[in-house]
C-alpha positions as CSV (number, residue, x, y, z in Angstrom):
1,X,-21.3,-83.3,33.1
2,X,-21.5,-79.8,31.2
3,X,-22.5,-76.7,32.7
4,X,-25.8,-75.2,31.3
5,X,-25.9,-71.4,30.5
6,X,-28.9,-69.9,31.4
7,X,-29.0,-66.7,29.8
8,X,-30.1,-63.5,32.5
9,X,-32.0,-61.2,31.7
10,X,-30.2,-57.5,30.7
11,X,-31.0,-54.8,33.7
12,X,-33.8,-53.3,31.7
13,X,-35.6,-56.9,31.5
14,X,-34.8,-57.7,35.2
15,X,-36.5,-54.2,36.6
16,X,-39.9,-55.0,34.6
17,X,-40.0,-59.0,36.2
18,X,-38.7,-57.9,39.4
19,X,-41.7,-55.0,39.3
20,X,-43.6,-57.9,38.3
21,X,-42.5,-60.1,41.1
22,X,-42.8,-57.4,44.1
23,X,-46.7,-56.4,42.5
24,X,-47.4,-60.5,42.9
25,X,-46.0,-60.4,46.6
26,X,-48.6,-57.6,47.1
27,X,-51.4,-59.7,45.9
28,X,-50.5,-62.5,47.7
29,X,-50.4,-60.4,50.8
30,X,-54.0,-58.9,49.7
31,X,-55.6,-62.6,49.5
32,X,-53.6,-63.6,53.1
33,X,-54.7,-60.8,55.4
34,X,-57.4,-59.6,56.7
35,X,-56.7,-56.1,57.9
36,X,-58.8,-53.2,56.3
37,X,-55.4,-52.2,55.2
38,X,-55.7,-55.0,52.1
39,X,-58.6,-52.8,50.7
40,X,-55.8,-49.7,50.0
41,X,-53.4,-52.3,48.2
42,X,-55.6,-51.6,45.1
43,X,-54.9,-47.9,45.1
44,X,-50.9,-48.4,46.2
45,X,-50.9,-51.0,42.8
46,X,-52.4,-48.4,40.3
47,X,-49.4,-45.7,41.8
48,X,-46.8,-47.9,41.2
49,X,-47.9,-48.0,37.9
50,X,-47.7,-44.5,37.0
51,X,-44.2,-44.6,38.6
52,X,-43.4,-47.5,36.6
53,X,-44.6,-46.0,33.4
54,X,-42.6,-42.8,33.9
55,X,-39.5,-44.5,35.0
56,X,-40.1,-47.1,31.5
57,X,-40.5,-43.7,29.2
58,X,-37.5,-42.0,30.4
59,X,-35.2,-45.9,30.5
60,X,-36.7,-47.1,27.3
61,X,-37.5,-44.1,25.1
62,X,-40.3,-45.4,23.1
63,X,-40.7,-44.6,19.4
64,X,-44.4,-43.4,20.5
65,X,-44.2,-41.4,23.8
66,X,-47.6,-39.8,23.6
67,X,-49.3,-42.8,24.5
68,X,-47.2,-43.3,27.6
69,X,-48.1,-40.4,28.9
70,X,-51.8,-40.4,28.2
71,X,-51.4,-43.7,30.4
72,X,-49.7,-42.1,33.0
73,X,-51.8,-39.8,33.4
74,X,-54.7,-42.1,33.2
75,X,-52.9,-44.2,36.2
76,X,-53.2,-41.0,37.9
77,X,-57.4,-40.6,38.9
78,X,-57.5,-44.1,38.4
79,X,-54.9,-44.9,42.1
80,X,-57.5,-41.8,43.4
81,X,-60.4,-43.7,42.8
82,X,-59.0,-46.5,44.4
83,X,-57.8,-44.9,47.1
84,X,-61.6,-43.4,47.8
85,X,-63.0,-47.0,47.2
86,X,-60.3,-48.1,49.0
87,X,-61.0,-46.1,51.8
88,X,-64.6,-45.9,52.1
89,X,-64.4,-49.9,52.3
90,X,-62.0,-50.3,55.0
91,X,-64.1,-48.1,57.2
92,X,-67.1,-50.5,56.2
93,X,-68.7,-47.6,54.5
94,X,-71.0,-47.6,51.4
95,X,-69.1,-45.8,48.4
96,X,-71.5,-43.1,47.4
97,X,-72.3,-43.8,43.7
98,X,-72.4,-41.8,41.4
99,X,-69.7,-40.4,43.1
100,X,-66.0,-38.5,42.2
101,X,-64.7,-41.8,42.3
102,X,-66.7,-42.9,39.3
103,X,-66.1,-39.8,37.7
104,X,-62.3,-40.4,38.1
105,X,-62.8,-43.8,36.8
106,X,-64.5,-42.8,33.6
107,X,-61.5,-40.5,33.3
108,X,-59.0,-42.3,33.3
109,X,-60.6,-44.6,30.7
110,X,-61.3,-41.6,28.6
111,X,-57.2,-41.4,28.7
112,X,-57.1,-45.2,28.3
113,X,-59.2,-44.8,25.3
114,X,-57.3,-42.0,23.6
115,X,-53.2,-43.5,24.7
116,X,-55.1,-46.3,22.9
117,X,-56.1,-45.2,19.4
118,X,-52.4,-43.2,19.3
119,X,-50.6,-46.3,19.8
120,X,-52.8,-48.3,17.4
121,X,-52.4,-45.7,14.6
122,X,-48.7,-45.6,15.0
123,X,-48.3,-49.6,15.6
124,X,-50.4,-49.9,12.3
125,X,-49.6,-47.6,10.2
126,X,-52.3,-45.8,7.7
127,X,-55.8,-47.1,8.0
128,X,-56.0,-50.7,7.1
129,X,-59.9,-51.7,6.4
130,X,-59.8,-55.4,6.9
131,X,-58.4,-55.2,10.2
132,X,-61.0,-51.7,11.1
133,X,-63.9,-54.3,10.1
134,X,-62.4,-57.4,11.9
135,X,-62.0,-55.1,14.9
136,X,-65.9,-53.5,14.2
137,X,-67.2,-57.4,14.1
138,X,-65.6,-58.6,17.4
139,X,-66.8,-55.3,19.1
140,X,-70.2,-55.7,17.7
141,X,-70.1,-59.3,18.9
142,X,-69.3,-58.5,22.7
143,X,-71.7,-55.4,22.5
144,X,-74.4,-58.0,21.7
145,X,-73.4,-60.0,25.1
146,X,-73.0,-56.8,26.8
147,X,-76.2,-55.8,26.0
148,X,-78.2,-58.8,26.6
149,X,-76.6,-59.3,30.2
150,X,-75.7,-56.1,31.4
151,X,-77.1,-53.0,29.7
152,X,-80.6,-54.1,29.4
153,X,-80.9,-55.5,32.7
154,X,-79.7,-52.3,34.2
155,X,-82.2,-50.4,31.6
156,X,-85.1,-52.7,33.2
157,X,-83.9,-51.8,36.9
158,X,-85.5,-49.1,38.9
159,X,-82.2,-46.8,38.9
160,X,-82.9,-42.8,37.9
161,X,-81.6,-41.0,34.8
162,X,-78.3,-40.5,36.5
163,X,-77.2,-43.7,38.2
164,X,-78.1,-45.6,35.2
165,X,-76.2,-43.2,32.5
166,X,-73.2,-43.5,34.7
167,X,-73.5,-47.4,35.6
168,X,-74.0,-47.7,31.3
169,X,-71.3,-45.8,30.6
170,X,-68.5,-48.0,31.9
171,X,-69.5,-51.2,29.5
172,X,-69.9,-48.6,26.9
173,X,-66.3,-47.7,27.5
174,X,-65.3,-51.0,28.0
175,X,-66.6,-51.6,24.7
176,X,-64.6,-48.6,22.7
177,X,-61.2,-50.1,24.5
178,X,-62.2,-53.5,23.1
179,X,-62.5,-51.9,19.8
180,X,-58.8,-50.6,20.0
181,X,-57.7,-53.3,22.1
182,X,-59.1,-55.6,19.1
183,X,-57.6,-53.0,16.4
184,X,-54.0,-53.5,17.9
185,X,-54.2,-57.3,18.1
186,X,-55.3,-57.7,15.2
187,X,-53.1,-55.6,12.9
188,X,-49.5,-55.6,14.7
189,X,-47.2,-58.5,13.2
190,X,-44.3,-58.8,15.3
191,X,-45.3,-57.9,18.9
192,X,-42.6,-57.3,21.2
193,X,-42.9,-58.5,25.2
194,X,-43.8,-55.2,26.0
195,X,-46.4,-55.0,23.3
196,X,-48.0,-58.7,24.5
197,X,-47.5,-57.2,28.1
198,X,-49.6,-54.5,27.2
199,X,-52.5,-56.7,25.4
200,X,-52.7,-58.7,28.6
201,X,-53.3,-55.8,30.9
202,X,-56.5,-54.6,28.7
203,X,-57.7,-58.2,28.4
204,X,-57.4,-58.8,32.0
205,X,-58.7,-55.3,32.9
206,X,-61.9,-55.9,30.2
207,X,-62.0,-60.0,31.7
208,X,-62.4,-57.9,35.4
209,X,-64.8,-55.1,34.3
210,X,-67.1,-57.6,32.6
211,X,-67.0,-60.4,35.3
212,X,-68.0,-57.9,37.7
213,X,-71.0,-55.6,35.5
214,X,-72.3,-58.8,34.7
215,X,-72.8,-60.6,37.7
216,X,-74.3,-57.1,39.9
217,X,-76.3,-56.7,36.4
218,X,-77.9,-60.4,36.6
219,X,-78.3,-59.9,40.2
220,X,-75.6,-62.9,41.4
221,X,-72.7,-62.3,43.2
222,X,-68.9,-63.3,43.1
223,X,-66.5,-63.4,45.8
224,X,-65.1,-59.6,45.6
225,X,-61.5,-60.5,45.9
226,X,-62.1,-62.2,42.2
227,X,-62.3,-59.2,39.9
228,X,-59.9,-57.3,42.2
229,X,-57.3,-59.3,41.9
230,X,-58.4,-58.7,38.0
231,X,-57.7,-55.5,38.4
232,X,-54.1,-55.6,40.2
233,X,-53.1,-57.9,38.0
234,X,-53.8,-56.0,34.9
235,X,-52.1,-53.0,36.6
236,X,-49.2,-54.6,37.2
237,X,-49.0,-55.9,33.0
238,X,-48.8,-52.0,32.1
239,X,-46.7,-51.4,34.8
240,X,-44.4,-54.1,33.6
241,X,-45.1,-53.6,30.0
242,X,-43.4,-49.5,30.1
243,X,-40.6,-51.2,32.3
244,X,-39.3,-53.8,29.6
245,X,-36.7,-52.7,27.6
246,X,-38.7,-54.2,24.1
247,X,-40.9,-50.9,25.1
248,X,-37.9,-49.2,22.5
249,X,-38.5,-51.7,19.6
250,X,-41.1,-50.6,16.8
251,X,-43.7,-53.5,16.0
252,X,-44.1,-54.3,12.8
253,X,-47.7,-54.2,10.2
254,X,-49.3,-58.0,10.1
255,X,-47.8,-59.1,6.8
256,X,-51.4,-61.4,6.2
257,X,-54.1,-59.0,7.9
258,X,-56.2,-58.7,4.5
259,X,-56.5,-62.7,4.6
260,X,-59.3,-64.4,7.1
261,X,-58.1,-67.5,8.0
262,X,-60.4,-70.4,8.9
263,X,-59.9,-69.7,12.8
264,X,-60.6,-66.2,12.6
265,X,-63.8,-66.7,10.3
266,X,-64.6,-68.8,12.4
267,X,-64.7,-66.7,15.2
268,X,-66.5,-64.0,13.5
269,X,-69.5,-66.3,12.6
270,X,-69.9,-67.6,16.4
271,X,-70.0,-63.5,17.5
272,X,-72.6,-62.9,14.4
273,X,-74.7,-66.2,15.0
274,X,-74.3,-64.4,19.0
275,X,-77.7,-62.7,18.8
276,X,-79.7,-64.8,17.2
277,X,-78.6,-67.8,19.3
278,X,-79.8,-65.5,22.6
279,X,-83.3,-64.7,21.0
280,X,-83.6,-68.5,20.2
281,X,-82.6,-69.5,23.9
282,X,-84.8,-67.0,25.2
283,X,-82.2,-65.6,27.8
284,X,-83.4,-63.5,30.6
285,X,-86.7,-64.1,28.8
286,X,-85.6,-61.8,26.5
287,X,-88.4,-62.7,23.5
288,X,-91.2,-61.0,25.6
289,X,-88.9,-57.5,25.4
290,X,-89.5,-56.3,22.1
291,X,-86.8,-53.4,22.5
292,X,-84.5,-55.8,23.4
293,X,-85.0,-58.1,20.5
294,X,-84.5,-55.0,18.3
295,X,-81.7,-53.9,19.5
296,X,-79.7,-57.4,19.4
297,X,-81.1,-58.4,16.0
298,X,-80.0,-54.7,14.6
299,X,-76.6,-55.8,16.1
300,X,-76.8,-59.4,14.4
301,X,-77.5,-57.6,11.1
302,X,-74.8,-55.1,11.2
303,X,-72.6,-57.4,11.9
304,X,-73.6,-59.2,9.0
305,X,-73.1,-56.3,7.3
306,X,-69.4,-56.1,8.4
307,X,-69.2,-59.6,7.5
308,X,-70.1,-59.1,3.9
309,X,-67.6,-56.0,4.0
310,X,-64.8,-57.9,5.0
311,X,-65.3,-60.8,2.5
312,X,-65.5,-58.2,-0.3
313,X,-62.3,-57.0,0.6
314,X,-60.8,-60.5,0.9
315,X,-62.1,-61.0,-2.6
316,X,-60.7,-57.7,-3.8
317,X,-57.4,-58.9,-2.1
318,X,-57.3,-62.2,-3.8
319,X,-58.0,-60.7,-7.2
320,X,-55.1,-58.1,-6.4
321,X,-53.0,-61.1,-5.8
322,X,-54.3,-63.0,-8.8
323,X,-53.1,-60.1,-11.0
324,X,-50.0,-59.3,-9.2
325,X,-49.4,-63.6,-9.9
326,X,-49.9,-63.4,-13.1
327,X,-48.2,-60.0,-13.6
328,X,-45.1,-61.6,-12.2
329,X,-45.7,-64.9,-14.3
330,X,-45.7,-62.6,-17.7
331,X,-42.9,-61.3,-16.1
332,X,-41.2,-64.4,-15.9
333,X,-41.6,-66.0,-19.1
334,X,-40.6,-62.8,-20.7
335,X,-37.3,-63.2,-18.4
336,X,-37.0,-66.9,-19.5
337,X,-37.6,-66.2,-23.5
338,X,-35.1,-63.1,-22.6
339,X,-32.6,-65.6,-21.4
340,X,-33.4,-68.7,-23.7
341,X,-32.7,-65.8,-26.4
342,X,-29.8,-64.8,-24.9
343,X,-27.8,-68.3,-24.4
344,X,-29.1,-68.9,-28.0
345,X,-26.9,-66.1,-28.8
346,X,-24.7,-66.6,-27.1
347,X,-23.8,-70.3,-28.5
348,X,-24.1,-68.9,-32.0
349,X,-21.2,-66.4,-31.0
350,X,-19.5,-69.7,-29.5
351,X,-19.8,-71.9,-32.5
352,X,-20.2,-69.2,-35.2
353,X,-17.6,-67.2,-37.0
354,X,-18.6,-63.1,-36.3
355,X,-17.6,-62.4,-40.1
356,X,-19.3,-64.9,-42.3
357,X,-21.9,-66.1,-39.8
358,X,-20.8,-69.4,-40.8
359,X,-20.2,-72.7,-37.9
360,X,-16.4,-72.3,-36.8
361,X,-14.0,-75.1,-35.8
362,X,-15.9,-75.7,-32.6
363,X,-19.0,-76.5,-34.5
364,X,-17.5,-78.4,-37.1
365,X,-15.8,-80.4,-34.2
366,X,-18.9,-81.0,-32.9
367,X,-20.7,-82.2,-35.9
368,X,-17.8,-83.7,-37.4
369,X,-17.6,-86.5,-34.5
370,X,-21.2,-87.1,-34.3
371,X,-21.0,-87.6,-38.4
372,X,-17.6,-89.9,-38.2
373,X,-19.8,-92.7,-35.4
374,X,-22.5,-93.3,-38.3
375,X,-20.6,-93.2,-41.4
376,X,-20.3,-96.6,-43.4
377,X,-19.0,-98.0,-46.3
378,X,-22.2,-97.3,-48.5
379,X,-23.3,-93.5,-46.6
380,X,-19.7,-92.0,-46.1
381,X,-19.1,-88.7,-44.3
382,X,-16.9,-86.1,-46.3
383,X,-14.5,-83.6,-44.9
384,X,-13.4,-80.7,-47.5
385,X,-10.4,-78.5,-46.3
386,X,-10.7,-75.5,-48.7
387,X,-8.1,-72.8,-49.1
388,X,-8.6,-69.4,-50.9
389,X,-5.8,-69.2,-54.1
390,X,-5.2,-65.5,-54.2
391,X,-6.5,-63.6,-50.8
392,X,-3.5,-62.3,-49.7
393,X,-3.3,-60.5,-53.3
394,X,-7.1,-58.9,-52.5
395,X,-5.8,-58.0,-49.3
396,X,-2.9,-56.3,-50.5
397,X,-4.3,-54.0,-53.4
398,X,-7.6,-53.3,-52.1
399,X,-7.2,-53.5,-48.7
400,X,-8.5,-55.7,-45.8
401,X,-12.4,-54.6,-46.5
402,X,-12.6,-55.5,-50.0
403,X,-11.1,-58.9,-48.3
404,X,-13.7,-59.0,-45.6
405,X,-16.2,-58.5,-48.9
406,X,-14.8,-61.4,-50.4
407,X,-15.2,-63.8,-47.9
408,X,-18.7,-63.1,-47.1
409,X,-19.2,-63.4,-50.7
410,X,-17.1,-66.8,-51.0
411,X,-19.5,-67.9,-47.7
412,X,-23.0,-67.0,-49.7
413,X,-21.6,-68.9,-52.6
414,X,-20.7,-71.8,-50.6
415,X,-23.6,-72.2,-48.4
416,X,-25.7,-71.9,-51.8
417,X,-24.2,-74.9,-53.0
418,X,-24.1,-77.4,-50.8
419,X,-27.4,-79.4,-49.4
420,X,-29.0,-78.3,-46.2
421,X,-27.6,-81.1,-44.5
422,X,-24.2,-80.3,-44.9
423,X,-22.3,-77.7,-42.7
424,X,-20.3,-74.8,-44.3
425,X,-17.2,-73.6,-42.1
426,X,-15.0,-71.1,-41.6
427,X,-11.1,-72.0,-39.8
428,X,-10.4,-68.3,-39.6
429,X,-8.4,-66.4,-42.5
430,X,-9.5,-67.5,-45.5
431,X,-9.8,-71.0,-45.0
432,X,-13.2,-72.7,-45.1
433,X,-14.1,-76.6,-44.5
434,X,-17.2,-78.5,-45.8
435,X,-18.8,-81.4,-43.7
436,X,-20.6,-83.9,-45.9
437,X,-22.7,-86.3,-44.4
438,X,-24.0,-89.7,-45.6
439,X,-22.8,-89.2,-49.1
440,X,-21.3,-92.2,-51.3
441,X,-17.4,-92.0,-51.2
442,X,-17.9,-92.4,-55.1
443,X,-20.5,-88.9,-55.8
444,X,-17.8,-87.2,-53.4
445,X,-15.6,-86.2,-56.1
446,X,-18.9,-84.6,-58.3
447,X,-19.1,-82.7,-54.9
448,X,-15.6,-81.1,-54.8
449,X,-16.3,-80.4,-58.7
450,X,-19.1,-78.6,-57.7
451,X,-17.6,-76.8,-55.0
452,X,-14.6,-75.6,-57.1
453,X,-16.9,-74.5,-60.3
454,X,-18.9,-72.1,-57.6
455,X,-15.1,-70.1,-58.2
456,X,-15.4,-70.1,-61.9
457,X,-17.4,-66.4,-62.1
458,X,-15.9,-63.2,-60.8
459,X,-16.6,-61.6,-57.2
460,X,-18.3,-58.3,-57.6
461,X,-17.3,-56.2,-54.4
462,X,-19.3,-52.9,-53.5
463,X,-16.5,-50.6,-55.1
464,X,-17.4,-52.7,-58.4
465,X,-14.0,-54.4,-58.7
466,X,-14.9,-57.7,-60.5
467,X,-12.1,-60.1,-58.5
468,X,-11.2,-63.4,-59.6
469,X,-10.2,-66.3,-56.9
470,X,-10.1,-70.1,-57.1
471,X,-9.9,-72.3,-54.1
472,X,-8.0,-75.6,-53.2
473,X,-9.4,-78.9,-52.0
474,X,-8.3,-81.3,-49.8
475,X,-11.3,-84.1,-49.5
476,X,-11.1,-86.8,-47.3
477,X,-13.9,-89.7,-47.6
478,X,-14.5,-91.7,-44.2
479,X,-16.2,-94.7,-44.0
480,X,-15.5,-96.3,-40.7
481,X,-15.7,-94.8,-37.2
482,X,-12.2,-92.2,-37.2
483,X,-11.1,-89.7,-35.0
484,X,-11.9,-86.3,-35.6
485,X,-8.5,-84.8,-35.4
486,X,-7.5,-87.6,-37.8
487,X,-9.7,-86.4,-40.3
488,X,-8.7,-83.1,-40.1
489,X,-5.0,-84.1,-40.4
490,X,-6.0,-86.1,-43.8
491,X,-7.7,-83.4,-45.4
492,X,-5.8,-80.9,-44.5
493,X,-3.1,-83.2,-45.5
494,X,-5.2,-83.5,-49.1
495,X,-5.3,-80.0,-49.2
496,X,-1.4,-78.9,-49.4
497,X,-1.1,-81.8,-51.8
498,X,-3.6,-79.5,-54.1
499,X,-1.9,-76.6,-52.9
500,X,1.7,-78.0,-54.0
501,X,0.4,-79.2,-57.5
502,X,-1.0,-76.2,-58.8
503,X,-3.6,-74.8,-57.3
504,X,-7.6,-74.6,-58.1
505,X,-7.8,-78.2,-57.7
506,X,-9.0,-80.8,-55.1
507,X,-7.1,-83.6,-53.6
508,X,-8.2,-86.4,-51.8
509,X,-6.7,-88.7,-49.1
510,X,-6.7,-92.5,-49.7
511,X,-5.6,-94.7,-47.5
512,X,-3.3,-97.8,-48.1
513,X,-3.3,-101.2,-46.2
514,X,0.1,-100.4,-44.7
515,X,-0.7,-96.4,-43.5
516,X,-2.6,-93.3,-44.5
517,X,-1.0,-91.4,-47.3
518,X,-2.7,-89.2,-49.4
519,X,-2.6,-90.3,-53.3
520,X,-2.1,-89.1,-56.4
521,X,-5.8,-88.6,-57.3
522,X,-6.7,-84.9,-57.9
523,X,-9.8,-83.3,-59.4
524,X,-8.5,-80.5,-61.6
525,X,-10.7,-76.7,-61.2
526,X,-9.8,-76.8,-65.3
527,X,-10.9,-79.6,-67.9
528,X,-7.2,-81.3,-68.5
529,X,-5.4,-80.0,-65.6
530,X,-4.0,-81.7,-63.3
């Protein structure tokens, strides 16, 4: 059998799970005893923490530091409040409240709070609205609970100015670390182990804080070790969160945070439809507190408010989108006519000769074998081999532009007298071929007498030399399925034949039972020649 690898973790992994593993032992050991010794377990927790966090900054080096810090030094009243609650309890002694231990606690949150909003703003980026407002609607929505089962029970109780600003003041600060807590969630993309590790201690520390205002505030009560073991565990998530070596890694903008998908809208709705919902039940028999319905309707209609905010902006996204598709479709057809354009010219620089602009012998390849599998006895195809009598002497006396001249010239004239359905050629030099197709073998030689009296006037060039040339022909008329390079070989064949008997003439190729030979037929470029 194989042996399975099981990757380890590196050392800096391995000191945030075994911190992790030594905080659970300490829980367990806080559930198992009863000694008054488990109520200071609490405080010895939270001082790990700001050990483990300095320890994490100086292993790690996080790209934000500040925040660190401000949680260190949050870690550091929060382990002294502890240890006072810790120690009044353990001597079975009431904690005085308000008292410096509450103080200390809504310290440290203060420094919670503003570690919080630095690491959100550097995680993030610049200001990003959708996720502000998404952030803005889930905080309203849990204010709305908050409300409804804590604050205004408390504001109902008997408790003086004092106790009651302080005992309101820790779900209000619950409630601004939810707003962060809910900024950072919602507009990180990639979230590193240290970045999750860090979400789960706020969720479990606001799980704790709100399990246990809400149960004094309704006047029921929980078994304490509940929200205390809340509150150790969430510890040890930061502690182990600074520890882990992903702490270095950057987290990345949420490429899709200006979208609402359906499970996030629908979320949103159930916290807007929140207040309404708790009117309609009646809860705590709210209805008969006018205050209290104000306050948690004005909630359910900001939030609504936020609601409509947000779906503007996904409209304004879409249409952004919608633009920047259709930008980039323009863009794209303009690169595809760009490129049709471009392979257009390119195959008329493959199968077009540069000087003339006429079809070279690729071309006339081409259409000369898709001409040769239709021709018949009755609708023949024609091949014309045609040789310039004279260039070289143009060439020679006034020079190799006046010859470029001429065989532009000789092109015009030649494309001006054949039909459109024929193809005009140029071999290279100055020879030129003619395609003919579906013409009767007979009319072919009123063709080539055509071609040849297109010679008869002069050539005016630019310098206004008046130049005189006459051409050869060699015709060959097909009328059963041939191979191309056979054709050629006829007419050009039929073409040296005119060439050898004169000049300014056309010869054409007629084959004989026994083999192909040209004959003796020639159409003269002068009446009697020949």
């Amino acid at each position: 059998m194989g042996t399975v690898h099981v990757p380890l973790p590196s050392r800096r992994e391995a000191a945030a799970w075994a911190y992790a593993a030594a905080g659970t032992s300490v829980i367990i050991f806080y559930l198992i005893t009863s000694s008054s010794v488990r109520y200071l377990l609490g405080a010895l927790v939270s001082a790990s923490v700001v050990c483990a966090i300095l320890a994490g900054v100086i292993r790690n080096r996080p790209p934000s530091v500040l925040p660190w810090w401000l949680f260190a030094a949050a870690m550091a009243p929060y382990a002294a409040a502890d240890t006072i609650w810790g120690l009044y309890q353990a001597r079975g002694a009431e904690v005085p409240f308000p008292g410096v231990a509450d103080m200390l606690y809504l310290g440290a949150y203060v420094l919670f709070t503003a570690g919080l909003v630095i690491l959100a703003r550097q995680q993030s980026g610049r200001l990003h609205w959708a996720g502000l407002l998404d952030a803005g609607i889930v905080t309203l929505g849990f204010a709305t609970l908050a409300w409804a089962f804590i604050i205004a029970p408390y504001l109902r109780s008997e408790l003086s100015a004092w106790p009651l600003a302080v005992t309101v003041a820790y779900p209000v600060t619950d409630l601004v670390l939810l707003a962060v807590t809910a900024r950072l969630m919602l507009t990180t993309g990639t979230r590193t182990p240290s970045l999750l590790l860090c979400l789960g201690w706020l969720l479990v520390l606001l799980a704790s804080d709100g399990l246990y205002y809400g149960t004094l505030a309704i006047g029921t009560s929980i078994p304490e070790d509940v929200t205390e073991v809340g509150w150790m565990v969430s510890s040890l998530l930061l502690g182990a969160a600074a520890l882990h070596s992903s702490l270095a890694r950057k987290t990345r903008l949420s490429p899709d945070q200006q979208t609402l998908p359906p499970r996030r809208m629908s979320v949103l709705i159930a916290l807007i439809l929140m207040g309404p919902l708790i009117v309609l039940a009646d809860v705590g028999g709210i209805r008969h507190q006018p205050e209290n319905v104000t306050v948690i309707l004005g909630l359910g209609a900001a939030l609504s408010l936020l609601l409509v905010l947000r779906i503007a902006f996904l409209a304004q996204y879409a249409q952004g989108r919608a633009t920047e598709a259709r930008t980039q479709a323009c863009a794209l057809a303009d690169s595809l006519r760009e490129q049709a354009e471009l392979q257009k010219q390119l195959h008329h620089q493959a199968t077009h000769d540069p000087l003339t602009g006429l079809a070279n012998r690729a071309l006339l390849n081409e259409r000369l074998e898709s001409a040769l599998t239709r021709c018949t006895a009755t609708s023949a195809a024609g091949l014309l081999m045609l040789d310039l009598d004279g260039f070289k002497d143009v060439n020679d006396t006034l020079g190799h532009p006046a010859g470029d001249e001429l065989l532009v010239d000789v092109a015009r004239r030649l494309t001006a007298r054949v039909r459109e359905q024929d193809l005009v050629a140029r071999l290279g030099g100055d020879e030129f071929a003619l395609l003919v197709d579906g013409v009767h073998p007979r009319t072919l030689h009123d063709y080539t007498t055509r071609i040849l009296d297109a010679f008869k006037d002069p050539f005016i060039l630019a310098q206004g030399h008046p130049v005189h040339v006459s051409t050869s022909i060699g015709a060959r008329s097909i009328t059963q399925p041939t191979p191309p390079s056979h054709a050629m070989r006829d007419a050009d064949t039929a073409l040296y034949r005119a060439k050898t008997a004169g000049k300014n003439q056309a010869a054409f190729f007629e084959t004989s039972p026994s083999h192909d030979s040209p004959g003796a037929s020639h159409e003269p470029g002068d009446p009697g020649s020949g």
